[in-house]
C-alpha positions in Angstrom: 0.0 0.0 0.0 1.8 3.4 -0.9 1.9 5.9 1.7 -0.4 9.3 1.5 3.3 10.8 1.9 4.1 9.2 -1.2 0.9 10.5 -3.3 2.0 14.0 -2.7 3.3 15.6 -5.7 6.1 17.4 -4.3 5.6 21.9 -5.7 7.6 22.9 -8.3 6.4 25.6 -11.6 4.4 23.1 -13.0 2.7 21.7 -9.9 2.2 24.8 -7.4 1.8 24.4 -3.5 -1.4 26.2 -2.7 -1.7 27.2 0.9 -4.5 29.5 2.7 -4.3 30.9 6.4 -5.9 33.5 8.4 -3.7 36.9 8.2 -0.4 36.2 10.4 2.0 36.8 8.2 4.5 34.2 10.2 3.1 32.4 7.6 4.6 34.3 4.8 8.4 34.0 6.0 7.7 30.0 7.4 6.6 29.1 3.6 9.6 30.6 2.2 12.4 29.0 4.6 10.6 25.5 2.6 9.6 26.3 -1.0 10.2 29.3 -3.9 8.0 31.5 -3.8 7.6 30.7 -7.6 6.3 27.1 -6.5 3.6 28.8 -3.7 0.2 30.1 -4.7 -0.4 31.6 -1.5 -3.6 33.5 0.1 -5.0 34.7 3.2 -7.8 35.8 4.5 -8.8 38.5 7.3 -11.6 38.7 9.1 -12.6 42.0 10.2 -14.3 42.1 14.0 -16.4 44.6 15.8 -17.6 43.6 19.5 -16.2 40.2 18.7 -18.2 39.7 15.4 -17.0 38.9 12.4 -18.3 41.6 9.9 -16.2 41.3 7.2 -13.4 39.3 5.2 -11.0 40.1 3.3 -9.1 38.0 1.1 -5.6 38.6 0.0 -3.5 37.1 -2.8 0.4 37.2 -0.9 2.1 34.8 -3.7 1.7 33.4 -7.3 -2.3 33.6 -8.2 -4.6 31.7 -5.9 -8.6 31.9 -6.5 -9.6 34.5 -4.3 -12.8 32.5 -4.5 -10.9 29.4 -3.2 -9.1 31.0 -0.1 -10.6 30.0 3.0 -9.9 28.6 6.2 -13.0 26.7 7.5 -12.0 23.3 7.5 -8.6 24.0 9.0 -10.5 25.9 12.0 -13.0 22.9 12.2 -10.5 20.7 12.3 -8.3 22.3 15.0 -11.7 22.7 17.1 -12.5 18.9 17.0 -8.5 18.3 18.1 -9.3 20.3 20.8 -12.2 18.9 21.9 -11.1 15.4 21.8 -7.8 15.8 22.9 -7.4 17.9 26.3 -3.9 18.4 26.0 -4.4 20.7 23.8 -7.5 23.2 25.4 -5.9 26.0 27.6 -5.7 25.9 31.4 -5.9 22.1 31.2 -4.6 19.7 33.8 -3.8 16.9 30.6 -0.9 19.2 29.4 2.2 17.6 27.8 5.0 17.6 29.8 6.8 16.4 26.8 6.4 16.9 23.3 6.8 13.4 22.2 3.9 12.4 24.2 1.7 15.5 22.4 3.1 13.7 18.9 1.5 10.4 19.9 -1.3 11.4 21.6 -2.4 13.5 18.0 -0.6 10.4 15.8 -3.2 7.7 17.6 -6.3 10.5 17.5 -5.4 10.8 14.1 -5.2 7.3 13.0 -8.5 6.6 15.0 -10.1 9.7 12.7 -8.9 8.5 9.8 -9.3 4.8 9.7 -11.6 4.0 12.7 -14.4 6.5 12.9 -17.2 6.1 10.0 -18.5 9.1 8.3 -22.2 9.5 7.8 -21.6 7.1 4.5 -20.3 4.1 6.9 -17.0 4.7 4.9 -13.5 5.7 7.3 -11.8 8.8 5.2 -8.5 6.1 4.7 -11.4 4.0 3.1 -12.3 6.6 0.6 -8.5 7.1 0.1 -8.1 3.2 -0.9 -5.8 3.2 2.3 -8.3 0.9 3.5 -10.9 -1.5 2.3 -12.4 -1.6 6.4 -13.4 0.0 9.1 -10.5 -0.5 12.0 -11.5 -1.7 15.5 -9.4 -1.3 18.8 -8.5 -4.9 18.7 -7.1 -4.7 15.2 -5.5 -1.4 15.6 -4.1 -2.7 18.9 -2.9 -6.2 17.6 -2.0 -5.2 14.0 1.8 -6.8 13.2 3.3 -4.6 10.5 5.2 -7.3 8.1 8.7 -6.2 6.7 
């Protein structure tokens, strides 16, 4: 079974890295310390608050020519909400911090592996079995007992 890793076409002119994020622009300097700029289409997008509202966006091309149409950050946001709610190391003022970051890694490597290949979406299918990573639903047993062959 080939790795997710290895279906990634690495960016390059002809195959272009799109990336959206809110508007830090640590963003902007972290991208460039990995790719050329020439490989990124990069956008963000700002939300504009009054009385802690959002009343406006505003969406920014920074580099190459992403779809302003395209750049959004919802799912990231979702997905770092639902981390945070299943995994209390990570909520603020939390007795379950990590005292060590190796134990963070595996606590969000197993919640990942469980989101991906053990929790159904409303079609019955795991994501890693809409990926072809999978042709099952994992249980605990299996996930727990699972011998990975040389």
């Amino acid at each position: 079974m080939e790795s997710m890793y290895g279906r990634i076409q690495m960016p390059d002119p002809n195959n272009k890295l799109e990336v959206y994020s809110d508007g830090n622009d640590d963003y902007t300097v972290a991208l460039c310390d990995y790719y050329q700029i020439q490989w990124l289409r990069y956008g963000q997008v700002v939300k504009i608050r009054e009385g802690g509202r959002i009343v406006d966006k505003i969406k920014r091309s920074v580099y190459g020519e992403p779809d302003l149409k395209q750049i959004e950050t919802t799912d990231v946001e979702n997905f770092n909400g639902i981390l945070r709610e299943r995994l209390g190391r990570l909520v603020r003022r939390t007795k379950c911090i990590s005292k060590k970051k190796s134990f963070l890694n595996y606590a969000i490597d197993l919640f990942q592996f469980h989101w991906n290949f053990m929790d159904p979406l409303p079609s019955k299918q795991t994501p890693a079995m809409l990926e072809n990573l999978s042709d099952h639903c994992w249980s605990w047993e299996e996930f727990l007992y699972y011998h990975y062959a040389v």
